[in-house]
N, C-alpha and C positions, 0 to 999 in steps of 0.2 A: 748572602748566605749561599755555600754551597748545594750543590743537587744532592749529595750525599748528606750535608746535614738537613735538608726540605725532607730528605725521605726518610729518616728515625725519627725526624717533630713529625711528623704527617702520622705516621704508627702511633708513637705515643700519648698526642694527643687526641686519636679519634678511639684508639683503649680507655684511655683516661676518662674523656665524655660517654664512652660506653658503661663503662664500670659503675659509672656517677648512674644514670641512670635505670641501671640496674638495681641496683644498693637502693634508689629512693623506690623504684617500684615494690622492692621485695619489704621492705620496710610498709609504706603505706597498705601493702593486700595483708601480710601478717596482721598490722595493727587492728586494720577493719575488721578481718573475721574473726579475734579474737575478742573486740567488743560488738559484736555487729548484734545480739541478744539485748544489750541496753542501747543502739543505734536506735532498732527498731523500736525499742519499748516507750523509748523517749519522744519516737517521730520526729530527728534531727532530719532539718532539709537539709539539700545538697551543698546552696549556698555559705552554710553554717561549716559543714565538713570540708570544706573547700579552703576557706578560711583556715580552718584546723590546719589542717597539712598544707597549703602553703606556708605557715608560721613554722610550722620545722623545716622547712629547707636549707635556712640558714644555719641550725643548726647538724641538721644532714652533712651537710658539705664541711663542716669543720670536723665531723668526727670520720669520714669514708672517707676524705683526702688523701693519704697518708698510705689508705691501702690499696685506692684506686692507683697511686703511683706506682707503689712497688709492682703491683698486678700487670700494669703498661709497662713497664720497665725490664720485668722478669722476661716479659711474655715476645716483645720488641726486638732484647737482645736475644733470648735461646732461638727464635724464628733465624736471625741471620745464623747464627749459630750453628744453627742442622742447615741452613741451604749453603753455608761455606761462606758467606760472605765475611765474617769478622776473619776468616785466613786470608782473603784477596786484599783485606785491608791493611792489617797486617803487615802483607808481603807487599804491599806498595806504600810501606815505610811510614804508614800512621801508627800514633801508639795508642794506650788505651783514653787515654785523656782527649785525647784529638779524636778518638771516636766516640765519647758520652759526654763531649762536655753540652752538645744539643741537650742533651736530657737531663743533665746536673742544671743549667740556664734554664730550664721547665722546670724541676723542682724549687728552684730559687725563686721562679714568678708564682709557683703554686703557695710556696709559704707566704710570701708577703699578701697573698690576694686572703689565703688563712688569717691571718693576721686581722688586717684590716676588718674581716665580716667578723672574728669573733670578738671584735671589739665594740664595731658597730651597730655590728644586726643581729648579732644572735641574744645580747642583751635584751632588746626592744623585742625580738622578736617571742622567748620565752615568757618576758612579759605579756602579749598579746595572746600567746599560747593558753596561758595559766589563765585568761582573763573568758576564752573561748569555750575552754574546758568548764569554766564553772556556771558556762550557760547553758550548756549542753546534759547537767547535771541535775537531778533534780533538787530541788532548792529545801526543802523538808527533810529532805533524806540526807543532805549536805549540812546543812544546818545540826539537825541530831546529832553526827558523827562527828561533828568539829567541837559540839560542845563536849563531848565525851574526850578531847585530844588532852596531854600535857606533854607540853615544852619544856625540855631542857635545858639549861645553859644560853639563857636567852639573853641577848645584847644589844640595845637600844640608843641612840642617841636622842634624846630627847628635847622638846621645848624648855627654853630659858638657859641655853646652856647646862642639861643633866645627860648624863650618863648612867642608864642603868645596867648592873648584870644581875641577872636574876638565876638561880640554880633552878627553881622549881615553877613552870607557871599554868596552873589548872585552872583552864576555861570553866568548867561546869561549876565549880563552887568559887569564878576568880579571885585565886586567893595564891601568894605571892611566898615560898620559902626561901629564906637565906639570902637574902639583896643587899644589893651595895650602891648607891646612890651616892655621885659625884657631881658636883653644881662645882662651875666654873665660871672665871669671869671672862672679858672682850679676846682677851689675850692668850686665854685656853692655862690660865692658872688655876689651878684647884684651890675653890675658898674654905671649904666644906665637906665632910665626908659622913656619908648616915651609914650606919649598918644595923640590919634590923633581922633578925628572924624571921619573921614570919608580917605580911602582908594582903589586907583584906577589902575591899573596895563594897562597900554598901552603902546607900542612898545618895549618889554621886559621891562619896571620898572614902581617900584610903587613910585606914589604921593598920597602926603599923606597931608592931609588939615584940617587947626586948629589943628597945630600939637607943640605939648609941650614937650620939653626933661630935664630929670633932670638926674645931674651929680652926684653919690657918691665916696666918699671915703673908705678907708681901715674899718673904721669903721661903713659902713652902712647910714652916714650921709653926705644930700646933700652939698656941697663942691661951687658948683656956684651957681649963679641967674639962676633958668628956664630960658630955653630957649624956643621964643613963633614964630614959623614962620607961614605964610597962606598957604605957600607951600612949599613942600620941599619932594625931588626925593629921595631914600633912597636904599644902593645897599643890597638889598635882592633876595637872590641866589632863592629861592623858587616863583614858577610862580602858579597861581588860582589853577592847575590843581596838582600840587605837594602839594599843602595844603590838597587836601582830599583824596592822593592816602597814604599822609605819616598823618594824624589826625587820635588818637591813639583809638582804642574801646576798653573798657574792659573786654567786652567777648571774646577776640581774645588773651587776653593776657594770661600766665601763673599765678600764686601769684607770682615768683620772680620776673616778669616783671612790674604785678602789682607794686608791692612793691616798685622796683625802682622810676616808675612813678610816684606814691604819694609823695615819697621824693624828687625828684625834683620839683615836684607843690609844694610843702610845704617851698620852700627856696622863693618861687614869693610870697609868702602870697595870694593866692587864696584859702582864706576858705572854702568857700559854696564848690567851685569844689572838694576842698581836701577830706569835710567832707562827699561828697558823693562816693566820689572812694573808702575812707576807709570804708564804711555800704558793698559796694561792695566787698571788700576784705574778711572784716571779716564774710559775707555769704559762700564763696568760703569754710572757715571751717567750718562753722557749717553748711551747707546746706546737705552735705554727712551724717551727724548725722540725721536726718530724716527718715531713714531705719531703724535705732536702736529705735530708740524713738516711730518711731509711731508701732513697734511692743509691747514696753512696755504697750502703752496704748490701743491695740487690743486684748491681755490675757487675760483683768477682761470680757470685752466684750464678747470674746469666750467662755469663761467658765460659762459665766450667759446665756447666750444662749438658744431660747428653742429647745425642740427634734426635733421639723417639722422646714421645710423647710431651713434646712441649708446652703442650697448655694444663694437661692434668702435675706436671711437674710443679709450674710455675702456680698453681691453686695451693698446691702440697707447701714449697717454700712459702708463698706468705701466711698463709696461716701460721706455721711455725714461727718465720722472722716475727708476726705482729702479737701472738701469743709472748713469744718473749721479753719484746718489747712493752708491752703492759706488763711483764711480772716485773720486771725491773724498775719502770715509773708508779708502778704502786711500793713497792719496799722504800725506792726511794721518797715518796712523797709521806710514807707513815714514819721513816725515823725523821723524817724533818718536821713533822708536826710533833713527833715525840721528843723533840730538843736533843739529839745524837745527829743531826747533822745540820749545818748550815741552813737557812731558808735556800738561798743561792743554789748550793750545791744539790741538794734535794731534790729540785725543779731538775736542775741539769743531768743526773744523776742518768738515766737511761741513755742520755742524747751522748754523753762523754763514752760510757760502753763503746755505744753502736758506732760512732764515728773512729775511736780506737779500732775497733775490729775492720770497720770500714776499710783504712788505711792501709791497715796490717794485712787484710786478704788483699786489697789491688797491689800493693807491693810483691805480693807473693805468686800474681800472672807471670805468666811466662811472653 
């Protein structure tokens, strides 16, 4: 490695770890004094809140990546920028690629290492998150408020090969509106479809009212007359309380887990749910591309830069670059769960902008 590329990784990288730092500390003291009223009231020990916020770290680091680069990168180049060094470099016949590709090669390791933790450990770790927070909770008081909850739109993968989606699901009286119950065989063929209005679970089993089952065969095609009864007791192993302890989130999941998941929704014919798990997945990979990208497009930025005030500048740009970049990954991510664009393209949607502009400002250095 050259001495001139040791000395932009050396800037960039000890910004980068600065930034991170910073980011978790202002993050953890917000968090504390904001609950620090029920910290005390609860008598959470140390070791307990310790636990807590170690378990976000992983997620920390996947969401402040991104701006911890741009922040190093902004900050990296307008510094050589006001002391003259990008003219010396310049003028001794580097171009601009041959002076950032150190820092585009750090972005590129910072996405993959993204990557990897949010697939690995920020799952496991939300889980252990979620599981710290509800000790730290009081359990009465926790308890009341969750039976007062109702679920919407609830989707289960159930015991025996079933599929439920459920529109309506009320803890306090658990009782079940609008479901649609799909039992499948080894092979993930639908044998069987219930659909029932309304749904009641009392003395261990649910009843289940205005309720309609159709029968298939080998081919997919119903085989008998619907079946239409007013009532009718149905032995489902899964009790209120198993429906939301095993109902699947997909932040909690891996992509192969993901993955799996889609593909069995996708044999029920639940589009809209499918279409949105898949805008979720294919975020999963390009979401880690963020660190890369939004350095590409922080370069033209830093190098037009003026001499004064480099560090209140370089605060000023990314908040705007990162503000904008979230409007874009949300419009993009709501028409793709709204069926107007692609899952694909929806995920990709902000990163296609940023890297187009990218391009288009370095091209436009002098």
């Amino acid at each position: 490695m050259r001495i001139l590329d040791r000395y932009i990784l050396k800037s960039v990288l000890s910004l980068f770890l600065m930034c991170l730092l910073t980011f978790l500390f202002l993050y953890i003291i917000i968090d504390v004094f904001s609950h620090l009223d029920e910290i005390l009231k609860q008598k959470v020990g140390i070791t307990v809140l310790l636990e807590y916020y170690l378990s976000y770290l992983p997620m920390i680091f996947v969401q402040v990546s991104p701006m911890a680069c741009l922040l190093s990168t902004l900050y990296t180049f307008g510094k050589l920028n006001r002391n003259n060094e990008v003219i010396a470099m310049r003028a001794s016949g580097l171009s601009v690629l041959q002076i950032s590709k150190t820092v585009i090669l750090f972005g590129a390791i910072v996405s993959v290492m993204v990557f990897l933790v949010s697939n690995k450990l920020a799952p496991q770790s939300m889980i252990l998150n979620e599981k710290i927070k509800t000790q730290m909770e009081d359990g009465s008081k926790r308890s009341q408020a969750k039976e007062q909850e109702v679920y919407n739109n609830l989707c289960m993968y159930g015991l025996k090969n079933r599929l439920f989606f459920v529109n309506k699901f009320s803890i306090a009286d658990r009782t079940m509106q609008q479901i649609v119950i799909l039992e499948q065989d080894e092979k993930q063929n639908i044998t069987r479809k219930i659909v029932a209005n309304k749904g009641v679970y009392s003395d261990g089993l649910w009843r289940f009212y205005q309720c309609i089952t159709y029968n298939f065969d080998e081919n997919g095609q119903i085989k008998d007359e619907p079946r239409y009864m007013e009532e009718e007791i149905m032995a489902i192993p899964e009790t209120p309380r198993e429906f939301l302890t095993q109902r699947q989130r997909p932040d909690y999941m891996t992509i192969a887990q993901l993955e799996d998941y889609i593909w069995k929704l996708s044999k029920s014919g639940a589009v809209t749910i499918t279409r949105n798990l898949k805008v979720d997945l294919y975020q999963r990979f390009t979401m880690p591309l963020t660190s890369l990208i939004i350095i590409l497009l922080g370069i033209p930025f830093a190098l037009k830069m003026k001499k004064r005030a480099t560090g209140l500048s370089s605060i000023g740009i990314s908040i705007m670059m990162g503000f904008l970049y979230y409007v874009f990954s949300a419009v993009g991510i709501a028409l793709g769960k709204a069926g107007i664009l692609a899952p694909m393209l929806a995920a990709s949607l902000s990163h296609i902008i940023a890297f187009s502009a990218a391009i288009y400002l370095l091209q436009k250095l002098p």
